[in-house]
C-alpha positions in Angstrom: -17.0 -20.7 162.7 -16.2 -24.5 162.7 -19.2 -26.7 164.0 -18.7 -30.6 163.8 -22.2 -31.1 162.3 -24.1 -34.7 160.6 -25.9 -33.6 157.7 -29.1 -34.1 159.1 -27.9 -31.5 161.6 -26.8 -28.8 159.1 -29.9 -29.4 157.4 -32.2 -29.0 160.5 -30.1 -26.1 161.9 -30.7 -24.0 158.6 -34.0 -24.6 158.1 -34.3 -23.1 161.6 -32.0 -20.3 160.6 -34.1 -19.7 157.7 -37.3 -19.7 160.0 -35.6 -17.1 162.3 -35.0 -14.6 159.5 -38.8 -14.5 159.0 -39.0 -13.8 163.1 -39.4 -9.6 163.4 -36.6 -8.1 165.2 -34.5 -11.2 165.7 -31.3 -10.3 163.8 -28.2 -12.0 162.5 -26.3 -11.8 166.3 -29.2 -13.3 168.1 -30.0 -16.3 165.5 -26.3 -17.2 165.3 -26.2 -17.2 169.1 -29.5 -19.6 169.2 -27.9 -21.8 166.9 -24.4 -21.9 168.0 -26.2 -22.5 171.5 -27.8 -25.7 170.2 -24.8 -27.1 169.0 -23.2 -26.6 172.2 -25.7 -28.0 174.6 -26.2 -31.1 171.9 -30.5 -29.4 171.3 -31.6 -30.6 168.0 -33.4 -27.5 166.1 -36.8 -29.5 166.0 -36.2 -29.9 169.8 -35.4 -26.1 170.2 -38.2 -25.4 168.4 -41.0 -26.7 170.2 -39.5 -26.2 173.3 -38.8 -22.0 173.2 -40.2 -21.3 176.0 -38.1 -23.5 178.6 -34.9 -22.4 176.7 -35.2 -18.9 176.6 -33.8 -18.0 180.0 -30.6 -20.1 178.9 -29.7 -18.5 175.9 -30.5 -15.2 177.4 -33.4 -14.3 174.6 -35.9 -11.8 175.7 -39.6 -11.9 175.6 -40.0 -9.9 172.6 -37.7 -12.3 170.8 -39.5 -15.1 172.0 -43.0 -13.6 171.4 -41.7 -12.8 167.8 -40.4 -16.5 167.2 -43.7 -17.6 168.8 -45.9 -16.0 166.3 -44.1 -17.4 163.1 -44.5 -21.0 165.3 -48.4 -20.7 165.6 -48.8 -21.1 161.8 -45.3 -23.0 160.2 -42.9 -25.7 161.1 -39.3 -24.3 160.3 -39.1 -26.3 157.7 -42.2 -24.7 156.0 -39.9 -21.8 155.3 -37.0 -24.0 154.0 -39.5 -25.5 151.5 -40.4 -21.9 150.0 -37.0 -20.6 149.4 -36.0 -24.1 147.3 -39.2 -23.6 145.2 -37.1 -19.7 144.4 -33.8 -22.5 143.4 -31.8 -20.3 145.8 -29.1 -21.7 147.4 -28.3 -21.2 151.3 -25.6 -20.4 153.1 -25.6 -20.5 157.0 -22.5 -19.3 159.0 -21.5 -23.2 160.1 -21.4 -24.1 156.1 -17.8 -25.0 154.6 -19.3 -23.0 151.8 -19.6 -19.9 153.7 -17.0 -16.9 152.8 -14.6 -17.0 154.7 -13.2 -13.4 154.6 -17.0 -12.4 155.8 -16.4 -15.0 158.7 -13.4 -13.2 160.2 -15.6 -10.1 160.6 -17.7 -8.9 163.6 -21.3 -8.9 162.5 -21.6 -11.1 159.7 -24.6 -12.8 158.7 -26.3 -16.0 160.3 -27.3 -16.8 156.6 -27.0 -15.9 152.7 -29.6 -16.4 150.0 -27.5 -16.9 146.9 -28.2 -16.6 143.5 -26.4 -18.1 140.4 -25.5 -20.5 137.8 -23.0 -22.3 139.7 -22.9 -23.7 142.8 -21.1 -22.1 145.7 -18.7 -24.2 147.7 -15.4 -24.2 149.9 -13.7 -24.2 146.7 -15.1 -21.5 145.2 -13.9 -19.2 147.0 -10.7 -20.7 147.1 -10.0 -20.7 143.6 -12.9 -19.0 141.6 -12.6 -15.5 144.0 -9.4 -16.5 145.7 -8.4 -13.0 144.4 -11.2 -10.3 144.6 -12.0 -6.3 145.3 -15.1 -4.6 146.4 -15.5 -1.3 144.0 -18.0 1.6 145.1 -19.0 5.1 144.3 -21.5 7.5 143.6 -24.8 6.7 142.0 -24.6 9.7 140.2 -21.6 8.9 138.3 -19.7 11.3 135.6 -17.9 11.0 132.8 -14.7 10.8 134.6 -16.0 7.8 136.8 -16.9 5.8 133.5 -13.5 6.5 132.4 -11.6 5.5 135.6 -13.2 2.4 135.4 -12.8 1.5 131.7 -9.4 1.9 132.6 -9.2 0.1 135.8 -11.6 -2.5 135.6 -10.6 -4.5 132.6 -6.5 -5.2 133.6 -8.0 -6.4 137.1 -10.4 -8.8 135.3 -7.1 -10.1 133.1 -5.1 -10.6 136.8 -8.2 -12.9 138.2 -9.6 -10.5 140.1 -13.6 -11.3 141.2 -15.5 -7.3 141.4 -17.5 -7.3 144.4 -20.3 -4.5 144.4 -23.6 -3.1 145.7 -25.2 -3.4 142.3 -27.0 0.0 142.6 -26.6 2.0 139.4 -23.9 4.7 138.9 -20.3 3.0 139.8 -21.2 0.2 141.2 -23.2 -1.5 138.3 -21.2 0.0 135.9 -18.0 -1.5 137.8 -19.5 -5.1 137.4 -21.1 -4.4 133.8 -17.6 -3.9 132.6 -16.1 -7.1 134.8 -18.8 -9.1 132.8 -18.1 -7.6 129.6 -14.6 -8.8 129.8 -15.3 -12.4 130.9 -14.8 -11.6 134.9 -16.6 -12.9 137.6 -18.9 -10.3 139.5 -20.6 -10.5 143.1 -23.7 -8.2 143.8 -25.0 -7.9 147.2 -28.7 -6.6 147.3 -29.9 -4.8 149.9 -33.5 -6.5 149.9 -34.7 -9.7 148.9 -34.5 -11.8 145.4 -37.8 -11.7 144.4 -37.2 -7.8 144.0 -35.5 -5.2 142.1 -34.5 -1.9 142.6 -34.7 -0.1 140.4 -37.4 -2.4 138.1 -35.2 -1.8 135.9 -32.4 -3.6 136.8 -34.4 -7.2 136.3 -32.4 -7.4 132.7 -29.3 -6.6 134.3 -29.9 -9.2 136.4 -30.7 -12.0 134.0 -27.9 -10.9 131.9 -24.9 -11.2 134.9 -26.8 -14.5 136.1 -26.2 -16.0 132.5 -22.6 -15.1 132.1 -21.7 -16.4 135.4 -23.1 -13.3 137.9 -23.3 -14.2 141.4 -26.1 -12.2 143.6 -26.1 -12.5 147.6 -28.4 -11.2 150.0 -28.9 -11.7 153.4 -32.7 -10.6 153.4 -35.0 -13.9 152.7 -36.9 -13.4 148.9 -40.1 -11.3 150.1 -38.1 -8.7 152.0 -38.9 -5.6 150.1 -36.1 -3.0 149.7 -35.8 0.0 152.4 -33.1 2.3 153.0 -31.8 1.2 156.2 -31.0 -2.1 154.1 -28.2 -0.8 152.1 -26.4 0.7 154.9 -26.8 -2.8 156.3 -25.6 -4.4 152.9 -22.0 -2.2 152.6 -20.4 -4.3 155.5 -21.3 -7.6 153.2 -19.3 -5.8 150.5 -16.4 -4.4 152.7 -16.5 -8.2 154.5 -16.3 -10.5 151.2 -12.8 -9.0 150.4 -9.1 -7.8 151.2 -9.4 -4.5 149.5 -12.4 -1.5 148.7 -11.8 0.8 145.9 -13.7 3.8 145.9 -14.5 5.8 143.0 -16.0 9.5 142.8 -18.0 9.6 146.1 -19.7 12.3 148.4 -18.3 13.3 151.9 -21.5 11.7 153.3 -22.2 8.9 151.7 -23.0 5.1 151.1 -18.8 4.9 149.8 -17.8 6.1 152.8 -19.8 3.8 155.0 -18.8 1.1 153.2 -15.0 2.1 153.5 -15.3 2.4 156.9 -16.6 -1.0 157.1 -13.5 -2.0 155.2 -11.4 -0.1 157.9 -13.1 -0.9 160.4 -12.2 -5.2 159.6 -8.7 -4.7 158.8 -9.0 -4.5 155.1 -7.4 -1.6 152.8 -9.2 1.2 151.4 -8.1 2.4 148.3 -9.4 6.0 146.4 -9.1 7.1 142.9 -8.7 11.2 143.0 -10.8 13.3 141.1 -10.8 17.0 139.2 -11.6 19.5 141.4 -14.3 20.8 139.7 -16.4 17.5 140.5 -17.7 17.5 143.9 -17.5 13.8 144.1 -13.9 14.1 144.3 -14.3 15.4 147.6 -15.5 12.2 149.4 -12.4 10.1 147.7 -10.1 13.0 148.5 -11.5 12.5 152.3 -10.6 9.1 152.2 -7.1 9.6 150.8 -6.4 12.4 153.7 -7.9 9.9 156.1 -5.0 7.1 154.9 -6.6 5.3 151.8 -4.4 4.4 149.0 -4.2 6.5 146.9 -5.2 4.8 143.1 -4.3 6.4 139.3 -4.0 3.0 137.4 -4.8 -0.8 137.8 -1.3 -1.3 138.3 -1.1 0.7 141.9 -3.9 -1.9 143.1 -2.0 -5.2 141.6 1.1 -4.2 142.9 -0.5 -3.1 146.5 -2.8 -6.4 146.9 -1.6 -10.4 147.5 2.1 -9.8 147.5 2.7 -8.2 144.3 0.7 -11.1 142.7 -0.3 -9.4 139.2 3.6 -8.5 138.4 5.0 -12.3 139.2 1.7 -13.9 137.6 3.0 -11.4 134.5 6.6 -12.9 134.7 5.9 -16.0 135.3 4.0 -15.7 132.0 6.6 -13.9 130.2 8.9 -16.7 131.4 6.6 -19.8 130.6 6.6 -18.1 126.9 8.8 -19.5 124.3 11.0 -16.6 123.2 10.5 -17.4 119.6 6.8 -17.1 119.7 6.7 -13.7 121.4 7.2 -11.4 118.7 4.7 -14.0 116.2 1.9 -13.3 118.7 -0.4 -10.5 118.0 -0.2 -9.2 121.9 3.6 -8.4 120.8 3.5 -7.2 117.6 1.2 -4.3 118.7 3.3 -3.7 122.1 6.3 -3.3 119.7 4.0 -1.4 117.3 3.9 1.1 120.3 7.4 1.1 121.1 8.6 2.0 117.6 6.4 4.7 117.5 7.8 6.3 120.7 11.1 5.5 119.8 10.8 8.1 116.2 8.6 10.4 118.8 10.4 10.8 121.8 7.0 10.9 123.5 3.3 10.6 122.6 0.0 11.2 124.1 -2.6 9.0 124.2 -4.6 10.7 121.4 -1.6 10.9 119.3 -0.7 6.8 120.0 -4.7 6.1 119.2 -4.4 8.3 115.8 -0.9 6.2 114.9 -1.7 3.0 116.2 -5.3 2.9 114.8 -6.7 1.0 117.6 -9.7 1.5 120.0 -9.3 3.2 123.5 -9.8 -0.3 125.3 -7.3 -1.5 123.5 -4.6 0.9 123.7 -4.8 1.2 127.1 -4.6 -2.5 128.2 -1.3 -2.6 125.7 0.3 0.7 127.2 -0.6 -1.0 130.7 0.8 -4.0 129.2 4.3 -2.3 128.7 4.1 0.0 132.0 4.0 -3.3 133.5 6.9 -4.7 132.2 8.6 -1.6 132.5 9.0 -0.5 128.9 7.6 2.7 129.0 7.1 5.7 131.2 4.2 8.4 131.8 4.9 11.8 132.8 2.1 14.6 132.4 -0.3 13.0 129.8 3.0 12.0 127.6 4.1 8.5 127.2 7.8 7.8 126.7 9.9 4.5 126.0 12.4 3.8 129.3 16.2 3.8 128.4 
């Protein structure tokens, strides 16, 4: 939403926001539609705060609202509440701000207001550049050894194409998803379902510092002291759904936090993607669901690039291939162990991954960025477990 506001008048109108999130019962739909009122009618938030009462019939708030707003008003100005979130050096974002994401905009039910957390500062150009290109990735708390693998393979080629990994930052997939993105130098958005002076689990405190120092972005729409309760992370999915084009789910029950959190996705206009599963895990049931139901179906990091932003990954790879001087590709060490690869399917005829890890004496990260590397360029093939050089 575009509101031609002075700063004195953004300023004013989120400290009110602020103020309302502390008012019991009085949720995001109701405070945008108090402030979007004031701008409308020209009421300045100081003026709409000491006058409730007479402006209550007009904006159509009823008396358990304005009771609610009332009791907060016996004991603070709005701005009291303003003043104790920038002692916490959290950064706001109210729906009006140019700094507010705009994918989250163009749902339904997005939030009046977002506490932020980071290093950096958020602005209309971050998102514009920084997470111009980014994927929410859920799943299971109760993730397997299969879901760790899925993501050590899928994770680290979407970091390399500039892809930001927005998650829930629970443990199981979701942490793991963005503890891998942050391992490899990518950018990561959390969204917590309670407010930043908590965490849950304790734990997760020195997973929080870490993310923070390497660039880690945390949002919630809960003000610091709001403890964490469950109906706040059903709440929280439609943030993660909202802040991007694309959800990838990974191992997931038929019930579950996933599936809500797809159907957010669904539900804006943004695709769902799945990553099937052996049928001996029952979390392949809830991504098997979502496949039936119309998701894409996922087995490598190249289904999502070529899926999402108009093929971007595979003309960002040309263009790169291109911009290369043609000398210098076979003297770079990228190339050498690319080629490495190809002669050893060329004397083979066809290798599995085990075999190409014993020959090519590298780690499993590695290998499998360079064999995505050549499926990619369209080099090489894979066809039941074996790996084979294209004629």
């Amino acid at each position: 939403m575009s509101l031609a506001l002075t700063s004195s008048d953004q300023h004013q109108l989120t400290a009110l926001l602020v103020a309302l999130t502390y008012a019991e019962g009085v949720g995001a739909k109701t405070a945008r539609s108090i402030v979007t009122w004031c701008c409308k009618h020209h009421i300045k938030a100081e003026d709409f705060w000491n006058n409730l009462s007479g402006f209550r019939v007009e904006i159509g708030l009823n008396e358990k609202i304005v009771e609610s707003i009332q009791n907060i008003k016996k004991e603070h100005n709005f701005y009291d509440f303003m003043e104790r979130v920038a002692a916490k050096g959290l950064q706001l974002l109210p729906f009006f701000s140019k700094a507010y994401p705009k994918l989250l905009l163009m749902t339904d039910d997005y939030p009046a207001l977002l506490f932020v957390q980071s290093a950096m500062r958020i602005t209309d150009q971050t998102w514009s550049t920084l997470f111009a290109r980014s994927i929410s990735i859920v799943g299971t708390r109760k993730m397997t050894s299969y879901g760790q693998l899925v993501l050590e393979q899928l994770v680290p080629p979407l970091v390399g194409f500039g892809y930001t990994v927005v998650s829930g930052f629970m443990y199981g997939v979701d942490l793991e998803a963005a503890r891998l993105t942050v391992a490899h130098a990518g950018q990561t958005i959390a969204v917590l379902g309670y407010g930043h002076n908590h965490y849950f689990p304790k734990w997760q405190s020195r997973d929080r510092a870490a993310f923070l120092a390497k660039g880690g972005v945390f949002m919630s729409e809960y003000p610091p002291e709001f403890p964490p309760l469950a109906s706040n992370f059903v709440m929280r999915n439609r943030i993660v759904a909202g802040l991007t084009t694309a959800t990838l789910v990974i191992e997931a029950a038929v019930k579950s936090g996933s599936h809500i959190t797809a159907s957010y996705a669904n539900e804006y206009g943004r695709l769902v993607m799945a990553v099937p599963g052996p049928i001996t895990n029952p979390f392949s049931l809830g991504t098997k669901a979502l496949i039936d139901q119309g998701a894409v179906l996922v087995t490598s990091a190249h289904d999502i690039v070529s899926t999402l932003a108009d093929d971007y990954g595979l003309q960002h790879f040309s263009q790169q291939q291109e911009a290369s001087p043609p000398e210098k590709k076979t003297d770079s060490p990228t190339e050498i162990g690319l080629q490495a690869i190809c002669d050893h399917l060329r004397a083979r005829g066809g290798m599995s991954f085990t075999e190409l890890l014993h020959v090519c004496q590298l780690d499993d990260r590695s290998l499998n960025q360079f064999l995505f590397d050549l499926e990619l360029q369209g080099r090489i093939s894979k066809q039941h477990g074996t790996y084979c050089l294209k004629l």
